[in-house]
N, C-alpha and C positions, 0 to 999 in steps of 0.2 A: 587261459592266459597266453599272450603273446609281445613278446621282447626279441626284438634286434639283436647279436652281441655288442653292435655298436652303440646300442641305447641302456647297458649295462642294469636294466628291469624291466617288468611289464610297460606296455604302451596302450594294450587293450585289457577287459577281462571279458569274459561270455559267463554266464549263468550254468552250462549244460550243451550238453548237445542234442539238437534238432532238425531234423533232418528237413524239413521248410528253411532251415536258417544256413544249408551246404556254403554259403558263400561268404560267411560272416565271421569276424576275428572278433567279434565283441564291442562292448563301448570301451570310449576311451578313458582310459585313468585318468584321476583328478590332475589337473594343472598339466595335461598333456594336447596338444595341438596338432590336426593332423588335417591336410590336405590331399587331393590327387590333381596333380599336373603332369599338362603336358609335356612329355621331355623335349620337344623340336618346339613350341613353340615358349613355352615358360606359365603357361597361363593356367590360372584353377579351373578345374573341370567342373561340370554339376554332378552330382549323386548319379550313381550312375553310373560315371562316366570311366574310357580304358583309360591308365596312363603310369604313371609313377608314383608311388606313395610315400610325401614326405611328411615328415613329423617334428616338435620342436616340445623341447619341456626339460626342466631342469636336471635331469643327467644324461641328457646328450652335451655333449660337447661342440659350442660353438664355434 
């Protein structure tokens, strides 16, 4: 499980740990929204991609 303090709960969950899977926070909770953008230019990344990991879902605070 993985939560923000500023997302006051999970955002992801993972199954286990797998050591194929080192890079991975897990899928994302029901009704949680998660992108990676670039911080300098604002734009979504593809899968993959370095950048900033934003998230949107009913207890964050808009």
């Amino acid at each position: 499980m993985y939560g923000l303090t500023e997302t006051s709960g999970p955002m992801t969950l993972c199954d286990g740990v797998d050591g194929r899977f080192h890079i991975s926070i897990g899928r994302l909770s029901p009704s949680v929204e998660a992108r990676i953008v670039d911080i300098e230019t604002g734009r979504w990344l593809p899968p993959g991609g370095t950048g900033e990991l934003w998230l949107k879902g009913p207890t964050i605070m808009h």
